[in-house]
C-alpha positions, 0 to 999 in steps of 0.5 A: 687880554692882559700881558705883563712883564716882571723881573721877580727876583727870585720867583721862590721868594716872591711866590706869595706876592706872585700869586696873589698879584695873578689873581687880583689883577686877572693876568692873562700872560705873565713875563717873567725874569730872573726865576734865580730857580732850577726847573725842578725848584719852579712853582709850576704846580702853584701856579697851575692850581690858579689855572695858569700854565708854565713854561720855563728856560731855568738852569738857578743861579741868578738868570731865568726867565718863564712865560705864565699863561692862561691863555694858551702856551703853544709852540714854545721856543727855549732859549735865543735862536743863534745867541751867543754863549757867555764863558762856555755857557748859554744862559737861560736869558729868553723864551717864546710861545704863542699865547692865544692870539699873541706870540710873544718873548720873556727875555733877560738881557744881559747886564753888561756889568762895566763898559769895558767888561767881556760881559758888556760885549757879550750883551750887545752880542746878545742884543744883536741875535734878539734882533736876528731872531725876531725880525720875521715875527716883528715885520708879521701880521700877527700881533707879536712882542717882546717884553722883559727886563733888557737892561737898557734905558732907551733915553736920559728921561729913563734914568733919575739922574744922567748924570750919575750914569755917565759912563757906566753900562744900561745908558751907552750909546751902544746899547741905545743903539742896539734898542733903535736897531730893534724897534727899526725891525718893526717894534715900538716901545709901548710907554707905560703911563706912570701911576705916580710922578711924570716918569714911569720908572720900573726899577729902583734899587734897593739902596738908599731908598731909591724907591722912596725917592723915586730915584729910578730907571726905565729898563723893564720894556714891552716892545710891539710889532704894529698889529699889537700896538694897535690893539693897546687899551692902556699900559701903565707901571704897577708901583704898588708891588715894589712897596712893603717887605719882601718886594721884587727891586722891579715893579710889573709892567701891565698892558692891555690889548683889545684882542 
């Protein structure tokens, strides 16, 4: 089985890409993250046609997370049991579903934005239910995971300069943290092996050619509980869908699983 997660930013506009990357690749199940779509504006039917089904947690605006899968999408969980509200709003910010033999999670956390920030707060808040809400699946015997774009760089080797990120969101002790208290329910962090250069990075913003130079972080995560783990063939970080006009800020990250 293959599994992937990939914040997409913006599924409408990256549906070609999308599509033919399904199909090149022989995906099996697909996280996806910030759809920036409504329900009704989600390319379910597209997808469908390649064979795969959808389920979606999307309201458009900028959040928006799904599960694609042609294995399978069985008792589909919207939303994040217990998680917070952020100015009177639940975000569409994580699904679930058992696909095959697998239950896994699409989940985008929350940015933080600043340190001092509500929305910093309402993050680690955020982070703090997730632990809650998968605890029972994570400790389980059956393969489970929870993968996505958590806005967090586990370590100062998951960002390209530390020291430009001193004091400012997705690499402060809180959220780091907040990761450990995770991975301490049963998950590890399944490292992708890079395709080019020692780090395997996941995001470069658009700016200042930071993919031209490398100059990434480490967000885009696969969390596994020991069954899962167990059953990983290979995971590496797909850097040629961040190349070329029209790409996602975000590169997939593939794992394979003898399962």
């Amino acid at each position: 089985m293959r599994i992937a997660t990939w914040n997409v930013n913006s599924i409408t506009a990256r549906l070609p890409r999308l599509l033919a990357w399904l199909e090149s690749t022989g995906t099996d199940v697909l996280c996806v993250q910030e759809t920036k779509s409504t329900l009704e504006q989600f390319p379910a039917d597209a997808l469908r046609e390649l064979g795969y089904e959808s389920a979606v947690n999307a309201t458009g605006r900028w959040n928006g997370v799904a599960l694609i899968s042609r294995a399978g999408l069985d008792d589909v969980v919207t939303g994040l049991p217990g998680g917070p509200e952020y100015e009177g709003v639940e975000e569409p910010r994580a699904i679930s579903a058992t696909c095959g033999d697998v239950r896994v999670w699409s989940v985008y956390v929350p940015n933080g934005r600043e340190v001092a920030h509500d929305h910093y707060a309402y993050k680690l808040r955020w982070l703090e239910a997730l632990r809650a809400a998968v605890a029972e699946d994570s400790a389980g015997d059956r393969p489970f995971a929870v993968l996505g774009d958590f806005n967090v760089a586990p370590t100062d080797q998951d960002v390209w300069d530390p020291a430009l990120f001193e004091g400012a969101t997705h690499v402060t002790p809180a959220e780091r943290a907040a990761l450990a208290a995770l991975r301490e329910g049963g998950l590890s962090d399944v490292m992708p092996r890079p395709l080019k250069y020692d780090q395997p990075y996941t995001f470069w913003d658009y700016r200042e050619l930071r993919f031209p130079k490398n100059r990434g972080m480490r967000i885009d995560l696969v969390y596994g509980n020991g069954p899962f783990t167990a059953a990983v063939k290979d995971s590496y970080v797909d850097r040629e869908e961040r190349k070329g006009k029209g790409a996602s800020d975000h590169a997939p990250v593939v794992v394979d699983l003898d399962l």
